[in-house]
Backbone bond lengths (Angstrom), bond angles and torsions (degrees), N, CA, C in turn:
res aa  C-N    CA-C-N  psi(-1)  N-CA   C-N-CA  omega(-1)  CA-C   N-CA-C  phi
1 X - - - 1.447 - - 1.524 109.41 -
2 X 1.243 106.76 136.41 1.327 116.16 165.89 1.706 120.62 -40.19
3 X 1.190 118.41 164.40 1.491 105.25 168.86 2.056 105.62 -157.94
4 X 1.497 108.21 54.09 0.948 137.00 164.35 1.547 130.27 -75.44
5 X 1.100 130.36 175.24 1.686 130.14 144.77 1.848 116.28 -81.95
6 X 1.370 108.52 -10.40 1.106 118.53 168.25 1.698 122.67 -61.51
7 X 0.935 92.90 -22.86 1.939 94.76 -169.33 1.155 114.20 -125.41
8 X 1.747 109.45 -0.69 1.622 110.40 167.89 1.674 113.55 -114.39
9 X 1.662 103.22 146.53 1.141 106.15 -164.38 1.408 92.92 -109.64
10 X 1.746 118.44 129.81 1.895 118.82 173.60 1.540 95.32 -79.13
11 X 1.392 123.15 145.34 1.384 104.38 146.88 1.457 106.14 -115.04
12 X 1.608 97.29 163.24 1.776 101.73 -167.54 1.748 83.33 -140.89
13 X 1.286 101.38 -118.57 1.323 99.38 -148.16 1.833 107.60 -117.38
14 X 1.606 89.36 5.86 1.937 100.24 -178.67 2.173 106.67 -60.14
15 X 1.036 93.57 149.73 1.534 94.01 173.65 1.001 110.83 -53.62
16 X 1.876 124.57 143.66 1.620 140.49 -179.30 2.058 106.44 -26.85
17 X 1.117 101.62 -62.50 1.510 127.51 -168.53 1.711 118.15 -48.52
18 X 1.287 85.09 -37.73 1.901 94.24 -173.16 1.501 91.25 -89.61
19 X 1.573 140.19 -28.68 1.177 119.89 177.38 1.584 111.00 -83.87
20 X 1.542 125.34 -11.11 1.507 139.30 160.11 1.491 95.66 -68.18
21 X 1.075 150.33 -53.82 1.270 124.68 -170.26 1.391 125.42 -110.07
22 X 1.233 105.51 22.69 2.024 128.83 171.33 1.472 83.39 -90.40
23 X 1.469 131.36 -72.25 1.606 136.10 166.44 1.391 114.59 1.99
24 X 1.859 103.98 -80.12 0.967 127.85 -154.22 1.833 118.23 -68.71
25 X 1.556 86.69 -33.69 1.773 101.55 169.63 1.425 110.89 -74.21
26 X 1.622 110.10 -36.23 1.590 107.04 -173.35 1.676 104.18 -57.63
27 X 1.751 119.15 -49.20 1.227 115.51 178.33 1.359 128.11 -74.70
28 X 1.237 112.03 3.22 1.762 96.41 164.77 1.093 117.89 -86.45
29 X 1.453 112.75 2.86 1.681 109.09 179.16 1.354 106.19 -121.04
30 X 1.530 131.04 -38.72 1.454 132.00 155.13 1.175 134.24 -84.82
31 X 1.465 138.45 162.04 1.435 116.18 -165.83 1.424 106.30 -108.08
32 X 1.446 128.82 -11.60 1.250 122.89 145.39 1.739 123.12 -142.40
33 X 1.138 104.53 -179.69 2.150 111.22 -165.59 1.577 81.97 -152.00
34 X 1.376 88.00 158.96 1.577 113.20 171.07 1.508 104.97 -127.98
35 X 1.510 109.74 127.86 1.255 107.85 174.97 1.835 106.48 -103.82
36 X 1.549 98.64 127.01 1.487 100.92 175.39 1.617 130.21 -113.21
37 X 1.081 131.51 -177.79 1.423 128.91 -152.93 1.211 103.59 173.28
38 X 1.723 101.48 140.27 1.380 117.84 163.59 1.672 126.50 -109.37
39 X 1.010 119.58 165.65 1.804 95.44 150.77 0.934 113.70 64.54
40 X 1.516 119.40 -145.54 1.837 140.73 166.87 0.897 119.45 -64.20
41 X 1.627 105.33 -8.40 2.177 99.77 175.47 1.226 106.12 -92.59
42 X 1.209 124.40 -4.01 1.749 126.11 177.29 1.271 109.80 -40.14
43 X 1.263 121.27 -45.44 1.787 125.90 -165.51 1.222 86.25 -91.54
44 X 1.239 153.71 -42.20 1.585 129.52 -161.11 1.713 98.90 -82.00
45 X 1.334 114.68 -20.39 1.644 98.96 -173.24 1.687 93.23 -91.55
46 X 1.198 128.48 -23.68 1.691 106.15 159.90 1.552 120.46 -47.59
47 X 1.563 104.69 -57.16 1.085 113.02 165.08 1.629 135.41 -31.46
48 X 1.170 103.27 -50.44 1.529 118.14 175.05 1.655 96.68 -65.90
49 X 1.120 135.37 -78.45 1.491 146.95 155.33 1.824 113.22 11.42
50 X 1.241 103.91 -60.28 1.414 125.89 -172.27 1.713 88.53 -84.96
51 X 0.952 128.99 -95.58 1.270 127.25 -171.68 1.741 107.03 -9.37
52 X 0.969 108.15 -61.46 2.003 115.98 178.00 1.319 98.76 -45.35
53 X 1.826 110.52 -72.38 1.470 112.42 -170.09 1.103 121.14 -32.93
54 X 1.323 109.59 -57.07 1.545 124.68 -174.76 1.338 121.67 -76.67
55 X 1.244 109.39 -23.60 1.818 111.30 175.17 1.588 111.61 -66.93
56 X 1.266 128.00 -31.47 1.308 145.13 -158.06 1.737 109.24 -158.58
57 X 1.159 110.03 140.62 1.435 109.96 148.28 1.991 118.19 -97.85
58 X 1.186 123.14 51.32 1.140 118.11 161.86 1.840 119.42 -97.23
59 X 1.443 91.85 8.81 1.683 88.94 -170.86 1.683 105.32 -140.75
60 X 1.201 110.22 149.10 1.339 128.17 -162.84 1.520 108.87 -116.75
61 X 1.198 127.55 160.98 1.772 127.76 164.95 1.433 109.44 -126.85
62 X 1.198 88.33 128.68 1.962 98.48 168.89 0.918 109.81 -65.14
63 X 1.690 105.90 -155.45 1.472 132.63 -169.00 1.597 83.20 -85.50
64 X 1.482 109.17 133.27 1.319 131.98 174.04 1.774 102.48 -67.98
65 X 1.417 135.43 -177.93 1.122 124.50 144.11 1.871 92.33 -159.72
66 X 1.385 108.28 141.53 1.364 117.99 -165.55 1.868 93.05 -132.11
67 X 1.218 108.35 136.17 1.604 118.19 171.61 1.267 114.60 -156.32
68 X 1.540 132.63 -163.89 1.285 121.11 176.44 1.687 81.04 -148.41
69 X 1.402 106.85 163.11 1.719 148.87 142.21 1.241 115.68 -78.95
70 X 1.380 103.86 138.93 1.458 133.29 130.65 1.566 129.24 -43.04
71 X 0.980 170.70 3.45 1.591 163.96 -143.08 1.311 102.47 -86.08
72 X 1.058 128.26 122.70 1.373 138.35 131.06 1.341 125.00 -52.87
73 X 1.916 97.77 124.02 1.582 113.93 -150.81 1.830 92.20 -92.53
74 X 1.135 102.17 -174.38 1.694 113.73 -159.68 1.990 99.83 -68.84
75 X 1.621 117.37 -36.39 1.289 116.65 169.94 1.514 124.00 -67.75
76 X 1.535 105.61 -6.92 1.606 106.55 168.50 1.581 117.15 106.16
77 X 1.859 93.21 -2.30 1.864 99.25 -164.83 1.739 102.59 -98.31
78 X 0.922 113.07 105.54 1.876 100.78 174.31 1.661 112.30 -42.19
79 X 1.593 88.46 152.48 1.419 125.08 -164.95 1.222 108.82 -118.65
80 X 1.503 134.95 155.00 1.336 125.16 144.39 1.321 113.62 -139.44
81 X 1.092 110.45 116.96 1.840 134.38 -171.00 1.296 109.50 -95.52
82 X 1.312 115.54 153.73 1.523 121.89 -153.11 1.907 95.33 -83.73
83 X 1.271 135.68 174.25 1.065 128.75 154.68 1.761 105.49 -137.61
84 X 1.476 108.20 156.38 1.748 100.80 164.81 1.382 92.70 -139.12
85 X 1.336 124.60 164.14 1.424 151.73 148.03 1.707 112.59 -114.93
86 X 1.308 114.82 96.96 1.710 115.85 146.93 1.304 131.90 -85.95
87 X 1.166 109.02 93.12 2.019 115.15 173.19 1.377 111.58 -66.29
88 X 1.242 113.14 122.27 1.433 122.63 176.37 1.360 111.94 -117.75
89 X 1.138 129.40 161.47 1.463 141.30 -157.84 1.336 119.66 -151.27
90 X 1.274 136.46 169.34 1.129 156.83 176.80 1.558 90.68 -85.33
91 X 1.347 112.43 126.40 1.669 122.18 143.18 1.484 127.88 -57.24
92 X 1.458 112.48 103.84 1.369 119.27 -169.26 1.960 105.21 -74.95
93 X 1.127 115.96 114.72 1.293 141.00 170.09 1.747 110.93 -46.67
């Protein structure tokens, strides 16, 4: 696997759909992307995740990996916010 900004998708706060079809373009040309997330985008990048699965069976999910950060919030006090990475793949034939 690659290990670029090319093959990973952030999600933030764009509608479900445009990060389903940033996905969907990334994999017709690579054979897998990792979609990542912090925070409150955790459920929309499942979301995005499921949407693929379920639209098609041409794509698979790896080994998940879930952790948290450190960041220091805007009052100056550290934080630690959840993180996930889902690797998705091409369905090997």
């Amino acid at each position: 696997m690659f290990d670029n900004q090319h093959d990973t998708i952030f999600i933030g706060k764009k509608p479900l759909m445009s990060y389903v079809t940033s996905a969907i373009i990334q994999l017709s040309s690579l054979s897998s992307i990792t979609i990542k997330a912090r925070g409150m985008s955790i459920g929309l990048a499942v979301d995005v995740t499921q949407v693929l699965l379920k639209k098609t069976d041409a794509f698979e999910v790896g080994c998940v990996k879930i952790n948290s950060e450190s960041l220091e919030s805007q009052d100056g006090r550290q934080r630690d916010v959840s993180t996930i990475e889902i690797p998705i793949s091409k369905r090997r034939k």
